[in-house]
C-alpha positions in Angstrom: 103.4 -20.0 -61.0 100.7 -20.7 -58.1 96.9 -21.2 -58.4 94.5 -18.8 -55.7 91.3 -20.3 -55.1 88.5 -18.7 -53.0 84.6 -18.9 -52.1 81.9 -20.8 -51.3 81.2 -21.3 -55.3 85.1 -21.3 -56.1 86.7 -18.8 -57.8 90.5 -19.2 -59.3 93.0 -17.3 -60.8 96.4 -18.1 -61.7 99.3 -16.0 -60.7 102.8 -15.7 -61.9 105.0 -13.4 -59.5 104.7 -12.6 -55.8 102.9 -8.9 -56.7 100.3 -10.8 -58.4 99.4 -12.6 -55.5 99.2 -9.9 -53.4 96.7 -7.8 -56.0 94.6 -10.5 -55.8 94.9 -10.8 -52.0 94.1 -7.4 -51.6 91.0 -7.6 -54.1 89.6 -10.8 -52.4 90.1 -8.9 -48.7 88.0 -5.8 -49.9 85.0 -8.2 -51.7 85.3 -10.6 -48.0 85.3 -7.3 -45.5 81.4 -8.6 -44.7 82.2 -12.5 -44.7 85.9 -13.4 -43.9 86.8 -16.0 -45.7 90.4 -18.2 -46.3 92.2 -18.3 -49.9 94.4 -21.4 -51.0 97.2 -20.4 -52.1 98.8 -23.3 -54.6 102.7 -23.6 -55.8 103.7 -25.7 -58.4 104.9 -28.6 -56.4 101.1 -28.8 -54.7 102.2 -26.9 -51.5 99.4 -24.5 -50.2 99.6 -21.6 -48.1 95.7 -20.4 -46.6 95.5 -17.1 -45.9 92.3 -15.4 -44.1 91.1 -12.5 -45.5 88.4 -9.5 -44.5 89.7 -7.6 -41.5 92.8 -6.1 -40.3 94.0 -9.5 -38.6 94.9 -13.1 -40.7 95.6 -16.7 -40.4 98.0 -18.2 -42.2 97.5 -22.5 -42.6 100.7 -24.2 -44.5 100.6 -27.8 -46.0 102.5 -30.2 -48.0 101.6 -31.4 -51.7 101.0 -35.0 -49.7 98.3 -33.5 -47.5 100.1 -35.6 -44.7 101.0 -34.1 -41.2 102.7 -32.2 -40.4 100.2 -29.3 -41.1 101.1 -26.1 -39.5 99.2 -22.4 -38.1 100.4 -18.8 -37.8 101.9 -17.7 -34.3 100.2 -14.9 -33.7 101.3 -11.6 -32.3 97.9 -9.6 -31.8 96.4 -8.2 -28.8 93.3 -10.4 -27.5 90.2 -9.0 -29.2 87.4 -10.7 -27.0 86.3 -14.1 -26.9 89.7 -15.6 -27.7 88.6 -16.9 -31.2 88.2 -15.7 -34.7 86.2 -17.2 -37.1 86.6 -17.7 -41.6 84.7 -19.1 -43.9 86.2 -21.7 -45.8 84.6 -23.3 -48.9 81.5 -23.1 -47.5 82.2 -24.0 -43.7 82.9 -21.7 -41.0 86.4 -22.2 -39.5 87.6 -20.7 -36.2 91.1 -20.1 -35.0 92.4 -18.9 -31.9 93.4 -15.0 -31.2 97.0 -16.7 -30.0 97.4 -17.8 -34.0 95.8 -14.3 -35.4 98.9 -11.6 -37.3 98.5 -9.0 -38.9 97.2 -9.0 -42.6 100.5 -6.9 -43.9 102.1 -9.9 -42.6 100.0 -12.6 -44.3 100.5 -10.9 -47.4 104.0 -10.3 -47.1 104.0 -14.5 -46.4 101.7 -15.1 -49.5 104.4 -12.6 -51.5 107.5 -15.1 -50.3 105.3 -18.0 -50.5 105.1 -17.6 -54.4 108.6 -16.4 -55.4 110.1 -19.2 -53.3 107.9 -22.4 -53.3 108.8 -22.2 -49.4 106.8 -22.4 -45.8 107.4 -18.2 -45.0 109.8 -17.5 -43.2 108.3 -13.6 -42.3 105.7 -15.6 -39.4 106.0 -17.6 -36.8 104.6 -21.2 -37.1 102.7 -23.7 -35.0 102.9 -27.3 -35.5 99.1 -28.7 -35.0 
């Protein structure tokens, strides 16, 4: 079982297999295609996976239950769009990341979908230690 949460005024719904995260991943990327935003993604052992939501391109953020280092980012693999940065809301705060940790959404969903059935840091994305 895992816990989404999302918004500036949080919403939450509980999810119990990896295809229900992903049909509330998709729902939350159609309602945040004006304002990008970032989900948390909670396991049972207090583990959370962030995804970005609202475009073709993700982030993906991975902690531990203890909220101690060490936290880790998404390697990305997309082209440079511009400026070199991409920006989420998140709880209310704008959060930027760089294009150089940027997938692509199929692959931050695909991560979400592993993160859930396996209690795991995905395996699907490369990772960054920051």
């Amino acid at each position: 079982m895992a816990t989404v949460v999302w918004g500036d005024e949080p919403e939450e719904r509980a999810v119990v297999s990896a295809e229900d995260v992903r049909e509330v991943l998709v729902e939350v990327d159609r309602l945040a295609a004006e304002h990008p935003l970032i989900v948390d993604v909670t396991v049972d052992s207090g583990d959370t996976l962030g995804v970005a939501l609202g475009g073709d391109v993700s982030v993906l953020l991975f902690g531990v239950a203890s909220k101690k280092p060490p936290y880790f980012v998404s390697r990305g693999r997309a082209p440079r769009r511009g400026d070199g940065v991409v920006g989420f809301g998140y709880f209310g705060s704008r959060t930027e990341f760089l294009e150089s940790q940027v997938i692509p959404l199929r692959d931050a969903l695909d991560a979400a979908c592993l993160f859930v059935a396996d209690g795991e840091r995905p395996g699907n994305v490369g990772w960054t230690e920051v």
